[in-house]
C-alpha positions as CSV (number, residue, x, y, z in Angstrom):
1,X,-4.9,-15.2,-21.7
2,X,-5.7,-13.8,-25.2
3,X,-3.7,-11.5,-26.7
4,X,-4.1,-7.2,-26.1
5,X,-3.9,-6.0,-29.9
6,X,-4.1,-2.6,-28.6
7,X,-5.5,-0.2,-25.3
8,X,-8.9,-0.7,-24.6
9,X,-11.2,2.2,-25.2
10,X,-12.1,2.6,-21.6
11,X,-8.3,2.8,-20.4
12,X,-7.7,5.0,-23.0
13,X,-10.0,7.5,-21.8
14,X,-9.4,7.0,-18.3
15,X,-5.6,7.7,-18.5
16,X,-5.9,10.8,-21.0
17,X,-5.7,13.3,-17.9
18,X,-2.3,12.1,-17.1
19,X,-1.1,12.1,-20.7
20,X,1.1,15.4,-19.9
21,X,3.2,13.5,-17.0
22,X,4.4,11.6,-19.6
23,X,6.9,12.3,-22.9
24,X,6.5,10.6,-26.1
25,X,3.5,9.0,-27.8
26,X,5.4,5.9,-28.2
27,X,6.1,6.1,-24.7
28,X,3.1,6.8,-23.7
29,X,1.8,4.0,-25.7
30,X,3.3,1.1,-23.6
31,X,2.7,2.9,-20.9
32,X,-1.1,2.2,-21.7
33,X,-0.4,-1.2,-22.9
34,X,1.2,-1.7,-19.6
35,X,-1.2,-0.6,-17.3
36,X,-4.0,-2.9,-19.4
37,X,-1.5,-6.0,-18.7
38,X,-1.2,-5.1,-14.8
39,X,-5.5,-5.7,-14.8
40,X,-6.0,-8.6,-18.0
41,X,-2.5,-10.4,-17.9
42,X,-2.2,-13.3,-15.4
43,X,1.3,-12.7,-15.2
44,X,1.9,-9.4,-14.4
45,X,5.8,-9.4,-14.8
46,X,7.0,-7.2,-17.1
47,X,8.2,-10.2,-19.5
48,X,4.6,-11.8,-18.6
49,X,2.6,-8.6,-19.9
50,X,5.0,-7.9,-22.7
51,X,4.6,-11.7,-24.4
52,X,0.8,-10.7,-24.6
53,X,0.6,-7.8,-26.6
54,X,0.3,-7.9,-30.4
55,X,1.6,-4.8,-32.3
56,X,0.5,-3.7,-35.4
57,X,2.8,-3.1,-38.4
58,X,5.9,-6.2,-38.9
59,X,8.1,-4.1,-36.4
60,X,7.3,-4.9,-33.3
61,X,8.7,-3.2,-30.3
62,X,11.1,-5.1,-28.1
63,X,10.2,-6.1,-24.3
64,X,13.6,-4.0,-23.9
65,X,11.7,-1.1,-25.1
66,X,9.1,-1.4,-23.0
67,X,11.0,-1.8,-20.4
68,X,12.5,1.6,-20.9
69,X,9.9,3.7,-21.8
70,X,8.2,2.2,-18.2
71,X,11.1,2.6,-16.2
72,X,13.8,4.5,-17.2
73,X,12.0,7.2,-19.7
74,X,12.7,10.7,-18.5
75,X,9.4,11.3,-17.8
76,X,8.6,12.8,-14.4
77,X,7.8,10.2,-11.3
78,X,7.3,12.6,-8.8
79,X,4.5,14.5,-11.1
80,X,2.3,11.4,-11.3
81,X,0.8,11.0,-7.7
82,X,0.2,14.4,-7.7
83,X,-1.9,14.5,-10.9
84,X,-3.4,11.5,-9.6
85,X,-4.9,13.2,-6.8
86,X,-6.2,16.1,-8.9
87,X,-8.0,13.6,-10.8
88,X,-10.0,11.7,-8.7
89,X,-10.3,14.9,-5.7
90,X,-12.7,15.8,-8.5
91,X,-15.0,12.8,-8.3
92,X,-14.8,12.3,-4.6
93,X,-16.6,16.0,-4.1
94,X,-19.8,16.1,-2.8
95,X,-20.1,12.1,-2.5
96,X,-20.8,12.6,1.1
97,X,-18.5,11.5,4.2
98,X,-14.6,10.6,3.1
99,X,-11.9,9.8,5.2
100,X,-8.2,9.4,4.7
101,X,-6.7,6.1,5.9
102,X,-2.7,5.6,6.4
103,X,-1.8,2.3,7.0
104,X,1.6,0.1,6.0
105,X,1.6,-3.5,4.0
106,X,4.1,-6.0,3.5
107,X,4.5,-6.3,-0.3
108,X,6.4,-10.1,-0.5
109,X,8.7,-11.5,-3.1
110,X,9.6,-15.1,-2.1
111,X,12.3,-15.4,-5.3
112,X,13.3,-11.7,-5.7
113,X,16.1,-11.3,-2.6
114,X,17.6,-8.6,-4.9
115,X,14.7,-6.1,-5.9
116,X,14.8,-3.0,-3.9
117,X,13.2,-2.5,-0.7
118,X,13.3,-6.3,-0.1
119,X,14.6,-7.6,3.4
120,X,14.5,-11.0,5.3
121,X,12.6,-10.1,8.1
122,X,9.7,-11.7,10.3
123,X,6.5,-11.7,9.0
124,X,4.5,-11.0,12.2
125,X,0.9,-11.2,10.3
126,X,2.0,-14.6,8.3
127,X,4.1,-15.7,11.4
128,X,7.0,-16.6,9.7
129,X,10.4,-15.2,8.1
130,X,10.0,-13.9,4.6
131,X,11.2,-11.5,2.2
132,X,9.3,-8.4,1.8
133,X,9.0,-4.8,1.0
134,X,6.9,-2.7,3.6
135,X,4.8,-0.4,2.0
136,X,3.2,2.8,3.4
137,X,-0.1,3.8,2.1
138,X,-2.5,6.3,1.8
139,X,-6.3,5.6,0.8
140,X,-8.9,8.0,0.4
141,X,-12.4,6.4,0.8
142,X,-16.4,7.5,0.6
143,X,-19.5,5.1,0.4
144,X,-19.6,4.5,-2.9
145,X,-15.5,4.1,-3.9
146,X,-11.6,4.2,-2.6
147,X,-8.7,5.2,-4.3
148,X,-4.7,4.9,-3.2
149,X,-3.7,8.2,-3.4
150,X,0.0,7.9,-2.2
151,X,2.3,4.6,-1.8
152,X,6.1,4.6,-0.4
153,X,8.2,1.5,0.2
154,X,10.5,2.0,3.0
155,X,14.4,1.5,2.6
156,X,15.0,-1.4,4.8
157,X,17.3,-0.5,7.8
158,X,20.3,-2.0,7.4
159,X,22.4,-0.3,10.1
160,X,23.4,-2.9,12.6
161,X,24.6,-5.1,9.7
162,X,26.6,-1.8,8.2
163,X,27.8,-0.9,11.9
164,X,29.0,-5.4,12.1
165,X,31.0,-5.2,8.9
166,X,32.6,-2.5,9.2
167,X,34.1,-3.8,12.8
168,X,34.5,-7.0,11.6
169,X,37.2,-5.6,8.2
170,X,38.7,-3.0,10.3
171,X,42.7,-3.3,9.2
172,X,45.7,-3.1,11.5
173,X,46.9,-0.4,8.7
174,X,46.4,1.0,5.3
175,X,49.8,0.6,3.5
176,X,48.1,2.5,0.3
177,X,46.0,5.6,-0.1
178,X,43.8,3.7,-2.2
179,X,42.9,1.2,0.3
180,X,41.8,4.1,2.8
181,X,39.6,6.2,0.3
182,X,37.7,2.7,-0.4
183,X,37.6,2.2,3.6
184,X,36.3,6.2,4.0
185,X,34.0,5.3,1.1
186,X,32.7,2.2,3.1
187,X,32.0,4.8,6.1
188,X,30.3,7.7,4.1
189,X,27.6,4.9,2.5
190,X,26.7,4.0,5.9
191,X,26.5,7.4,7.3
192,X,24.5,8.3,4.5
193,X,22.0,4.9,4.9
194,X,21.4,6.0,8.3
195,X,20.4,9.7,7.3
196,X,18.1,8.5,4.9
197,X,16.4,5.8,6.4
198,X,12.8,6.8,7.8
199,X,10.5,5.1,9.8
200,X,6.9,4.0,8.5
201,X,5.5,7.1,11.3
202,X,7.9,9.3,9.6
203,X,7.1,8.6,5.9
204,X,3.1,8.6,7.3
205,X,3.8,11.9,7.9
206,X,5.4,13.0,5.2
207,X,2.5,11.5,3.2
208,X,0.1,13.7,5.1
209,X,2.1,16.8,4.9
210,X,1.8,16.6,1.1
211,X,-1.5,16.1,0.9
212,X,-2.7,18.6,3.1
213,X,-0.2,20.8,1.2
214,X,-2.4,20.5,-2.1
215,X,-5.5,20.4,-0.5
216,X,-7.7,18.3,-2.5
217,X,-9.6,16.9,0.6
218,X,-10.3,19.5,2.6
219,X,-12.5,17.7,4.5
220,X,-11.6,14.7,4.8
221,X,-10.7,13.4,8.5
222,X,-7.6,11.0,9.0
223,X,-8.1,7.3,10.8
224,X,-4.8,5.3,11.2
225,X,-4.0,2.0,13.6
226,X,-1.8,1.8,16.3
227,X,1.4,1.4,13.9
228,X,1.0,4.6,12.6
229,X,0.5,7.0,15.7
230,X,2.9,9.2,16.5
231,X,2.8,12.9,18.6
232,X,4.1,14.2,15.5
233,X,1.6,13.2,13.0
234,X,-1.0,13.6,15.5
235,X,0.5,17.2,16.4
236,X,0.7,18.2,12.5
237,X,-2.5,17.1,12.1
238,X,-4.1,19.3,14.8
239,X,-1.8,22.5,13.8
240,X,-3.6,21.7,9.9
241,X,-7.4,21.8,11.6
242,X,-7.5,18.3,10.9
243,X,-9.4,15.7,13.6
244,X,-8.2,12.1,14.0
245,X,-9.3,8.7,15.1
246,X,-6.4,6.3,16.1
247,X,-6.5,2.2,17.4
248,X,-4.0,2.4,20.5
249,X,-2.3,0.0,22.3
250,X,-4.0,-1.5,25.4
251,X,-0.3,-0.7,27.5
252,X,-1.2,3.2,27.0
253,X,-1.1,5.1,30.1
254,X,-3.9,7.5,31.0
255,X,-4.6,9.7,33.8
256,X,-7.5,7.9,35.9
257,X,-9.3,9.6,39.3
258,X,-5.3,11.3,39.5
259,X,-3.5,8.3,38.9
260,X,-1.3,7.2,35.9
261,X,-2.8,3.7,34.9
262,X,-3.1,1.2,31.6
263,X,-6.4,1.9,29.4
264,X,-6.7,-2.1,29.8
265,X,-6.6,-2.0,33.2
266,X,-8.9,0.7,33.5
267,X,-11.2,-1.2,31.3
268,X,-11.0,-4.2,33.1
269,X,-12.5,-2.4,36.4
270,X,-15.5,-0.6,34.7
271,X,-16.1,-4.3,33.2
272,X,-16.0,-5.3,36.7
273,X,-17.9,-2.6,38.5
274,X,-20.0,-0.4,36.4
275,X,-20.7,-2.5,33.5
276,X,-23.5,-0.1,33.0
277,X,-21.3,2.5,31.9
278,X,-20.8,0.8,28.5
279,X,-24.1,2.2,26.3
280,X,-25.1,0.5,23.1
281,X,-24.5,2.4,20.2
282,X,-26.1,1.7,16.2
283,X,-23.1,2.4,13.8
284,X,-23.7,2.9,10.2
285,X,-20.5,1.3,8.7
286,X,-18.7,2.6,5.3
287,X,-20.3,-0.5,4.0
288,X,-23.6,0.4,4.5
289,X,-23.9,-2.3,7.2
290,X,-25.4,-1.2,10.6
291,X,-23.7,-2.6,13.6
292,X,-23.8,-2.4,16.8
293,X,-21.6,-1.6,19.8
294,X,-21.6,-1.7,23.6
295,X,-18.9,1.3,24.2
296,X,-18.0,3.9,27.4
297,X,-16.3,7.2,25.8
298,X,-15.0,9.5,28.3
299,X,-12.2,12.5,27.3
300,X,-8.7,11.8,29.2
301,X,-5.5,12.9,29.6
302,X,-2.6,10.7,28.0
303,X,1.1,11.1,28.7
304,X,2.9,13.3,25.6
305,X,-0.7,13.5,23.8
306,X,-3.0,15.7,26.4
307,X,-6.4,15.7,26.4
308,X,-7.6,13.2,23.7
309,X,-11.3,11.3,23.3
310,X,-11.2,7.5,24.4
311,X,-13.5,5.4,23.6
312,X,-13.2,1.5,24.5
313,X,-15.6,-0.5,22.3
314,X,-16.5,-4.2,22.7
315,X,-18.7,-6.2,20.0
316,X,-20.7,-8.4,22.8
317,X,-23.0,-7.2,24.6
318,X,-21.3,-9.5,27.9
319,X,-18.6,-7.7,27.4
320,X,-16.4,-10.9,27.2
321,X,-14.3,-9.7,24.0
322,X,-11.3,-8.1,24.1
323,X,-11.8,-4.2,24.0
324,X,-10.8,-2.1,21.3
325,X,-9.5,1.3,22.5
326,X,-9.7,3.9,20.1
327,X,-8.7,7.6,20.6
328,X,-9.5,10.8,18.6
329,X,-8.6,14.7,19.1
330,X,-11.8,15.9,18.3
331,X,-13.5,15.8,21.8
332,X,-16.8,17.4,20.8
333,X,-17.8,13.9,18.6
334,X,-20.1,11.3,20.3
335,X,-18.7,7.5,19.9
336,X,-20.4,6.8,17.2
337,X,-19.1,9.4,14.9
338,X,-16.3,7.8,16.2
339,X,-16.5,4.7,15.2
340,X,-18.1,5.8,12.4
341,X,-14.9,7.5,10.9
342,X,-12.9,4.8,12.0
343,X,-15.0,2.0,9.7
344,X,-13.3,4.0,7.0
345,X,-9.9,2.8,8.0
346,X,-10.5,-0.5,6.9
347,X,-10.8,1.1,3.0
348,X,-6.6,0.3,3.3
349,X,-7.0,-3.5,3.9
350,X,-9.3,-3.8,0.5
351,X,-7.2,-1.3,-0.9
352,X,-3.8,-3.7,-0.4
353,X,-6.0,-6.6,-0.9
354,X,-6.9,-5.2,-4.6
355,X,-3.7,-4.2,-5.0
356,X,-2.3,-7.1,-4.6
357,X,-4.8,-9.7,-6.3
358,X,-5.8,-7.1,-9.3
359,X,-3.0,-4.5,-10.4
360,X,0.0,-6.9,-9.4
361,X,1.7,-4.6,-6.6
362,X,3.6,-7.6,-5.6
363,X,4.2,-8.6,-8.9
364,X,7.2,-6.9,-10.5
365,X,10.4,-8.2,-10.5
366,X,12.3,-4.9,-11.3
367,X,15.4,-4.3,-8.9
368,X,16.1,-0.3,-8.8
369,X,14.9,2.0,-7.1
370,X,12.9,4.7,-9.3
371,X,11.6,1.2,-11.2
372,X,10.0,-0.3,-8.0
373,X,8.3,3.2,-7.3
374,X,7.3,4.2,-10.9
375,X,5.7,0.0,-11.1
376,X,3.7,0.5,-7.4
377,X,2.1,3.7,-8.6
378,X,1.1,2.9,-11.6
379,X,-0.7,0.4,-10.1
380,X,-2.5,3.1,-8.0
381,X,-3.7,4.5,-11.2
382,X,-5.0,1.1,-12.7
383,X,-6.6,0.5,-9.3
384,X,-8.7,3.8,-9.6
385,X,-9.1,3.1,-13.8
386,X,-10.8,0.2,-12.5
387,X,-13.0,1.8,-9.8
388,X,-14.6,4.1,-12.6
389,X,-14.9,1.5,-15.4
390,X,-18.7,1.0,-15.6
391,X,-20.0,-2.8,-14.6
392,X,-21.0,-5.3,-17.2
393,X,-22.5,-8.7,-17.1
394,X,-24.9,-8.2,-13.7
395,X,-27.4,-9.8,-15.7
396,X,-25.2,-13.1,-15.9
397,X,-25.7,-15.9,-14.1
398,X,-21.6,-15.5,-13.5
399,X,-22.9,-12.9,-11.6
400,X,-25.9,-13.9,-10.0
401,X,-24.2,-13.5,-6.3
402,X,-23.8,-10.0,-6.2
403,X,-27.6,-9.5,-6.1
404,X,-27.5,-6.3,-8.5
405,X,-24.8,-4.9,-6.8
406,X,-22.0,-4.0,-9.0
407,X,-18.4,-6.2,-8.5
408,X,-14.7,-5.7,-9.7
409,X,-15.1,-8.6,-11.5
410,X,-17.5,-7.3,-13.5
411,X,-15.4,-3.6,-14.3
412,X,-13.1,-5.7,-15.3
413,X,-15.0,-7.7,-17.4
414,X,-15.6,-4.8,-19.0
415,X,-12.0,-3.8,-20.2
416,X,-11.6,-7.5,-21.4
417,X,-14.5,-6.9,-23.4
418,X,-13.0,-3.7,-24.2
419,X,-9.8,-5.5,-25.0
420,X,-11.7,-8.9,-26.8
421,X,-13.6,-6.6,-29.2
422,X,-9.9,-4.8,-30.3
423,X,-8.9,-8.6,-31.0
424,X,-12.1,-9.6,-33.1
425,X,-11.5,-6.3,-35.0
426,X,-7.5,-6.9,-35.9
427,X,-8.9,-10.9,-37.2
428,X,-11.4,-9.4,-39.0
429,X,-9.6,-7.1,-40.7
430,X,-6.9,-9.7,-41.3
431,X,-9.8,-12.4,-43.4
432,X,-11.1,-9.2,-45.4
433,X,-7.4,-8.8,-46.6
434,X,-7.1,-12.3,-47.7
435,X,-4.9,-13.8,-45.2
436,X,-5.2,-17.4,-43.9
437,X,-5.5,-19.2,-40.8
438,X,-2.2,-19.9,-40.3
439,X,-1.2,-16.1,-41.2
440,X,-3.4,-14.9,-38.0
441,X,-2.1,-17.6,-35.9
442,X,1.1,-16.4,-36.3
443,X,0.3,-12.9,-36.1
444,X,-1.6,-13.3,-32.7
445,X,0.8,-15.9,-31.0
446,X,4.7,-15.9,-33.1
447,X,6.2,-19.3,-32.9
């Protein structure tokens, strides 16, 4: 990795709508310099992206004051998402259809038991225990570009082992008052645990009560998976004049010809004896891909939910696939406006994928709280830096598989440019003052 001698011109006018959220200049400065490490650094631990930057002047600024002015500054967490939003609600105006996409991650840190938000749990998607942070997300995502607009990691529920120690040191007596206080203490941090703890379906819809509160996307409808449903989300949702589109699970109950049965059962028998009902429908993906579906859509009634839109969609035309059953409130769309909106809810997956690979969301090995959540949203904002960097290189051979179409790699190839042509500058400055090889070296990479 070569060194970052300074912010690269295009992060530097990407992140000068935010500059108010923060305090200091200084501050404000590693806060650039640490955002350009999270997309150029390899390592994208705070030691890893501090040991790459070159400052100018002989004084440079310790990794412990980076550190700080990242993490613990007294600039204001909460007002960043926020401004965030404002920022790119601008850009995603009148780019035609958007959608909102919740969805929920597993953030893993295999050697970092003690950083917040990490629990040894089973990893149902890697099949396998692991330590992990679940994440709750929210994406918002046209044609042409997605952004992460909100991210929360959930408090890991730690009740049962709370509710297990606290039986297990239970004394026959407390000879001193100091012993009881601690052993009231012991009981008040569980009580408060509990209270606290939420649910990924509760802090989904808390994310969605926010954002309809500022209104940015008044437009945009909401598709979610099965982990995500709940009556109360898909009640606030409804109350806000917003429609939904939902994966359920095939064990859902729905009323059929007056009787309560299973969507997968019900499936099963139309398979079986009207496989005529299921139509063919042409599906213009977010993608730009068409695709095309054999699907039956009929409006039920579901147990808690009421009259919803189902619509089971299989990929064959044989109908030998499993089924995907999909349900939406607005009753007046046709399935493929359906399925349509629910293409959109696959902008999370790339979303964590980026994330992950790109802007180092599982990368930091920071252990408090308001550190974790200041770290995994700046990385929202260098993943939407990135999405507005213009291309560079499509005419490279590098490039020659992307067939004009324009690649991450290639934004950011364009802030390392940004970043190489900062470097070049700094040496030659340094040879017009006189100074030798061995000066620059030094300069560049200390011994």
């Amino acid at each position: 990795m070569l060194p970052i001698v300074g912010v690269p011109e295009t992060i530097r006018r990407g992140l000068a709508p935010y500059r108010d959220v923060f305090c200091r200049d200084a501050g404000f400065e590693h806060i650039s310099r640490y955002i350009t490490g999270l997309l150029l650094s390899p390592n994208k631990t705070l030691q890893g992206l501090y040991d790459v930057q070159v400052w100018p002047g002989d004084h440079a600024p310790s990794r412990r004051a980076m550190h700080a002015a990242v993490f613990e500054a007294a600039w204001d967490t909460e007002a960043l998402m926020p401004r965030h939003r404002a920022v790119i609600a601008r850009e995603h105006h009148g780019r035609g259809r958007e959608v909102l996409s919740l969805d929920w991650t597993y953030a893993h840190h295999d050697r970092g038991p003690h950083i917040w938000g990490v629990h040894r749990a089973w990893d149902h998607v890697e099949k396998r225990l692991a330590l992990y942070q679940t994440v709750v997300t929210a994406v918002i995502a046209n044609r042409s570009c997605l952004d992460g607009v909100e991210v929360v990691v959930q408090q890991p529920n730690v009740y049962e082992e709370e509710i297990a120690y606290l039986r297990e040191t239970i004394p026959e007596s407390y000879a001193q008052m100091e012993r009881a206080q601690g052993r009231l203490l012991e009981g008040l941090h569980q009580v408060l645990h509990r209270r606290v703890y939420k649910k990924r379906t509760e802090i989904a819809l808390a994310i969605a009560q926010h954002l309809e509160a500022e209104g940015h996307f008044p437009q945009a409808p909401y598709a979610f998976d099965n982990g995500v449903l709940h009556l109360d989300l898909a009640r606030f949702l409804e109350s806000v004049g917003k429609h939904w589109v939902s994966e359920v699970e095939c064990s859902r109950h729905m009323q059929w010809y007056g009787q309560w049965q299973r969507v997968d059962t019900v499936a099963a028998a139309l398979r079986q004896e009207h496989p005529e009902s299921f139509r063919p429908v042409t599906v213009r993906c977010r993608n730009g891909e068409s695709k095309q579906y054999w699907v039956f859509t009929k409006v039920v009634r579901l147990k808690r939910y009421g009259r919803k839109r189902l619509v089971i969609v299989h990929e064959q035309e044989d109908l030998e696939d499993t089924p995907r059953f999909l349900l939406t409130d607005a009753l007046h769309w046709e399935s493929a406006r359906v399925l349509e909106t629910w293409s959109y809810r696959w902008a999370s997956e790339i979303f964590h994928e980026f994330a992950k690979q790109v802007t180092g969301l599982e990368a930091a090995q920071v252990r408090k709280e308001e550190a974790v959540t200041r770290h995994f949203r700046l990385s929202c904002v260098a993943q939407s830096l990135v999405q507005r960097t213009p291309a560079s290189g499509a005419e490279t051979e590098r490039f020659a598989f992307a067939q004009g179409q324009e690649t991450v790699g290639q934004r950011v190839r364009t802030i390392a440019r940004d970043a190489f042509h900062g470097l070049l500058r700094l040496v030659e400055r340094l040879f017009a003052q006189g100074r030798s090889c061995e000066h620059i070296l030094e300069v560049l990479m200390p011994t």
